[in-house]
N, C-alpha and C positions, 0 to 999 in steps of 0.2 A: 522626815517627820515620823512621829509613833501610830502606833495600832490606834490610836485614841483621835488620829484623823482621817481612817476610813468610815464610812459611811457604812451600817451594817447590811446593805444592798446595795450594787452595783446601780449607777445612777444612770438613765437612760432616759432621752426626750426625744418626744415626738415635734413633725411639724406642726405649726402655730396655723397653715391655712390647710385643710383636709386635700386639698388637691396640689398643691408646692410642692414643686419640683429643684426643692432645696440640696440634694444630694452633689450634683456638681456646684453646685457655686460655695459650696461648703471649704472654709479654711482650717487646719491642723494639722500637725508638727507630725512629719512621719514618724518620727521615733522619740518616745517622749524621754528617753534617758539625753535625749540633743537638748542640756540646759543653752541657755540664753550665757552665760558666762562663757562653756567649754564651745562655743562655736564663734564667739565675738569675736575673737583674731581676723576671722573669714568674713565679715559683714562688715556694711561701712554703717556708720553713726546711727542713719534713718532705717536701714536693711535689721539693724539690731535692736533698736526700740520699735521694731512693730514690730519683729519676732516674740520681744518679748512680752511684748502685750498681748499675742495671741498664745504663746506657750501659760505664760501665766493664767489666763482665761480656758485655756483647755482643762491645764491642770484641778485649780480650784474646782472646775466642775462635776469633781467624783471625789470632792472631798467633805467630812463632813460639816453641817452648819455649824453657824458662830452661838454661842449660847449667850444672853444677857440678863443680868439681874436688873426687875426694873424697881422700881418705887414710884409713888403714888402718895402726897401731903394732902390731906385739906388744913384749909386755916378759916376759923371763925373770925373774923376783923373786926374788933367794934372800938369805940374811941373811948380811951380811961373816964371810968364814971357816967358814961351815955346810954341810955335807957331805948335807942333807938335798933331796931330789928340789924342785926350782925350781917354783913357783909361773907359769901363767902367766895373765896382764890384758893387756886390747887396746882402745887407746881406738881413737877416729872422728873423725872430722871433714872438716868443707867447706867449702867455698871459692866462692860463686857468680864462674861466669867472665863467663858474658853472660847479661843479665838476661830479656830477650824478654816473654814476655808479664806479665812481673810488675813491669814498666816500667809498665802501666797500672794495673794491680790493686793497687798498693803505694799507688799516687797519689804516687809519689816518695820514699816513706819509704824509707830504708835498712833491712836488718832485718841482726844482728849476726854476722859469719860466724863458724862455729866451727872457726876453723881452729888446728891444731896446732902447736906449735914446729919447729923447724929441728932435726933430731935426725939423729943417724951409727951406724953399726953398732956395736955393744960400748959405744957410751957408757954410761957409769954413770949410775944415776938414782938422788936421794936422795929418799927417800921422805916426804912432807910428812905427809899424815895417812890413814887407813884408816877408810874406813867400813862394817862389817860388817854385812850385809843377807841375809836368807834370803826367799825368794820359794813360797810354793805355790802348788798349781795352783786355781783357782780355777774358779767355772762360770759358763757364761757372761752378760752383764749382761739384766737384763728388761727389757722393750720397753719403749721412751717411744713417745708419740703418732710420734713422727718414724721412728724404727727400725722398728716396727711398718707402716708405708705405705708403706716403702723396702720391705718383706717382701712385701707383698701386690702391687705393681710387680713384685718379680722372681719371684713364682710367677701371674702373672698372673689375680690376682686383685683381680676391682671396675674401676672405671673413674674416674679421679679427682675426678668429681662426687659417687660416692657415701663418698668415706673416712672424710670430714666426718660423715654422718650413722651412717657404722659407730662409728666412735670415741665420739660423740656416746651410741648405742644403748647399748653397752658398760654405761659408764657407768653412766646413767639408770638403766639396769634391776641396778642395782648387781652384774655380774659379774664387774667389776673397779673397784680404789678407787685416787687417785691417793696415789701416798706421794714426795713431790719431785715428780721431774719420769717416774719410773718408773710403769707399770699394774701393778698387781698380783691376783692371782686372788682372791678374795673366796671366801668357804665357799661360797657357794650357787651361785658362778659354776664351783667344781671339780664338786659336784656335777651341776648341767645337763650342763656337757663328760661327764662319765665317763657318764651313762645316754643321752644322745645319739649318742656313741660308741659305745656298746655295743649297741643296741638298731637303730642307724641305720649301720651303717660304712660306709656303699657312699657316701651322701650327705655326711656329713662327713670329707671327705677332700679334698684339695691337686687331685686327678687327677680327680676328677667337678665339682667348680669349673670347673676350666680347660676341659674339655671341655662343660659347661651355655654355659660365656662361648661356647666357638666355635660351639656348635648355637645360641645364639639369633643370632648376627651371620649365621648362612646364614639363619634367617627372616627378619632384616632388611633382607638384600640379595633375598631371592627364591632364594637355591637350596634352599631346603626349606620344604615343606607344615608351618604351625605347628600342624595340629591331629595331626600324623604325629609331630610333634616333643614334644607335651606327653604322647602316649600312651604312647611310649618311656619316660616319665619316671617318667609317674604310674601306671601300671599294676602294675609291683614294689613300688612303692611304698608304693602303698594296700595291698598284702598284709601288707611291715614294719608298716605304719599300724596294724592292726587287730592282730598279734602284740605291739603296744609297748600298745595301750590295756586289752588283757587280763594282761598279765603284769609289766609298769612297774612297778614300786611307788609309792606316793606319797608321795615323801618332801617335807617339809619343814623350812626352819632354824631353827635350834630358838630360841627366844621369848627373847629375851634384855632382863630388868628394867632399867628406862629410871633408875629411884631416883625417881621422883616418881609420886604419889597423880592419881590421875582424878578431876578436880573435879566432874563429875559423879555417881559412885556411890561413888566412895573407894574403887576396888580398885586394884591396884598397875598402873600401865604399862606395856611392853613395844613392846619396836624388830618390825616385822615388816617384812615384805616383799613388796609389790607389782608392777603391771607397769611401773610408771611411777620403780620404788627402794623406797629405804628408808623408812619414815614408821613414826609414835608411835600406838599404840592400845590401847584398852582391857584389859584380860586377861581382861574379863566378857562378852567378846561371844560370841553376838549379843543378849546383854540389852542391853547398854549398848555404841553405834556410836559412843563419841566417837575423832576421830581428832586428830595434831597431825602437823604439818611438820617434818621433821628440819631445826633451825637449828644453824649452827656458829657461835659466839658471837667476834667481832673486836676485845673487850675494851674497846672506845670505848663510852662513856655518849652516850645519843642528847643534841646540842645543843639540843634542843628545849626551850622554855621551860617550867619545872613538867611535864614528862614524865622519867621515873625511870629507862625502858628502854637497853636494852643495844641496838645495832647489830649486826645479825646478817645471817649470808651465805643469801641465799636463790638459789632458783632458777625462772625463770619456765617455762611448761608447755612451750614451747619449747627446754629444758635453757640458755639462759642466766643468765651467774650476775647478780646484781645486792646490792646493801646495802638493807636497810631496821630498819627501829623493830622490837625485841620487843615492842612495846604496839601494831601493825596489828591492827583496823584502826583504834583511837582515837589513834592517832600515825599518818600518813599519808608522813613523812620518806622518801625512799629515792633511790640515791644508785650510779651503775653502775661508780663506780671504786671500788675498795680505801680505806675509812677510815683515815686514823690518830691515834696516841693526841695527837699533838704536836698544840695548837691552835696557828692562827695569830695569827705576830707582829705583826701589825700591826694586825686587829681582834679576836682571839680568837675567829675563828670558827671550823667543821670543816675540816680539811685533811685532802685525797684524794689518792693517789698518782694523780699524772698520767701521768708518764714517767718511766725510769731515772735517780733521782737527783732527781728532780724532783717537790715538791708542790703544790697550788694548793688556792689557800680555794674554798670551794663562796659565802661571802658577798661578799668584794672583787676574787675573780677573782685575785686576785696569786698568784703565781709565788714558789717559795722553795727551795734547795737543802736537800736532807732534812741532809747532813752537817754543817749550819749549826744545826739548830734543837732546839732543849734542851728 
């Protein structure tokens, strides 16, 4: 590219949380003369398309911005001959002038300017068609995993080693359920907040966070005594402590019938709640300790020869998710990509979602576009 896509100062960013410890988890191309083309021979498919999506994202970011021309209509609207107060509408539109750093990030693709007609003061406009839309206000959307870590980033909150395992916590201990790709608060998970809140406010709060992160970084560095440091802490604390174990109430969520019999005593089932989530237990206990694993059923019949069960979503004690057999452990089956119903073409065996768009038999390894297969 030209002198006309430097930036006239070398472009330089700081971290996003004052105390991120973003330097090692940082990715970028030890030598940026190593294009994404002159290295492709050496990298397989997936190895090359995130190279290049990180070379191209390094690059762009010391190059200069994109310039655009915008524009700005109003239109008076009033109906031929109508004596009635003019309506007014105002379109937009732009024009990229110079492209700059989106010369690298496009990878050369054009994207479609929206730019406006050639329009004169007073010209008449005939109106083609009307689309009448009423807008309310609505509140604001619920965290995804994503939105949620961008949140705890700008109130400098966690450290981005542990987001993983907050996210992960969440979950597991069913304080929130995923619905799409949003968290959402679970009954037992409102509960904990509001008597945590109420009982503890000094602790759960944004400002005793941020301030715990920066007393423990002066123990880490040496400017403060850590046993000076946990006394501060714990001393109010354990007074809350012993005001919440006397006066707390205990509540728990209420027992909700599972619709199946306890093959052991034959009293009815019920969803409870532990440290580790949700799971299926007896309603007789503690006479009778049978428990079952919450499965979420994938609607694929296990391929297994003379075995009857369903493929079901489990999770290992680790919170990853993985597939296996409803008849484990005399079906042994299980399988860490997503089932689906489609066998495959070619030998009739189980296909897994591989990649977007993309399925692969678990028996001949072959590869098949999902939009292709019936």
């Amino acid at each position: 590219f030209s002198d006309d896509y430097l930036p006239k100062k070398p472009r330089f960013f700081r971290a996003k949380a004052r105390l991120a410890q973003e330097a090692h988890e940082a990715i970028r191309p030890t030598m940026v003369s190593r294009t994404p083309d002159s290295i492709k021979h050496a990298l397989s498919s997936d190895q090359y398309k995130l190279y290049d999506l990180i070379w191209r994202r390094f690059v762009s970011s010391q190059m200069a911005a994109a310039v655009y021309s915008t524009q700005s209509i109003d239109i008076s609207a009033t109906a031929p001959g109508s004596s009635e107060k003019p309506y007014l509408f105002r379109a937009t539109g732009s024009r990229l002038i110079f492209p700059g750093f989106l010369a690298v990030m496009r990878s050369g693709d054009k994207e479609e300017d929206k730019e406006l007609p050639e329009l004169v003061v007073k010209e008449i406009l005939r109106l083609l068609q009307l689309f009448p839309e009423q807008h309310f206000t609505e509140p604001p959307p619920r965290f995804t995993e994503a939105s949620l870590i961008k949140a705890m980033e700008e109130e400098g909150i966690g450290r981005p080693s542990t987001y993983a395992s907050i996210l992960s916590t969440i979950q597991q201990r069913g304080y929130v359920e995923t619905k799409g790709r949003a968290l959402k608060p679970t009954a037992i998970g409102i509960q904990v907040n509001d008597l945590l809140v109420e009982y503890f406010p000094d602790v759960f709060s944004l400002g005793f966070t941020q301030q715990m992160e920066n007393n423990l970084d002066a123990v880490a560095v040496g400017d403060s005594p850590w046993v000076k440091t946990v006394r501060e802490f714990y001393q109010p604390f354990a007074v809350k402590l012993e005001v919440a174990k006397r006066e707390m109430p205990n509540v728990k969520a209420p027992d909700e019938p599972v619709g199946k019999i306890c093959p052991e005593c034959g009293e009815q089932l019920i969803y409870k709640w532990g440290r580790f989530g949700k799971f299926i237990a007896c309603s007789n206990y503690p006479t009778c300790r049978h428990t079952e694993a919450v499965v979420s059923s994938t609607g694929v019949k296990c391929p297994q020869p003379d075995c009857d069960g369903d493929l079901v979503k489990r999770r290992t004690r680790k919170g990853r998710t993985f597939y296996g057999c409803s008849n484990y452990p005399k079906c042994d089956l299980s399988t860490w990509k997503r089932p689906l119903r489609h066998k495959c073409p070619s030998c009739g065996g189980l296909l897994v979602a591989q990649r977007k768009g993309i399925a692969k038999c678990v028996e001949c390894k072959l590869e098949h576009d999902r939009s292709k297969l019936k």
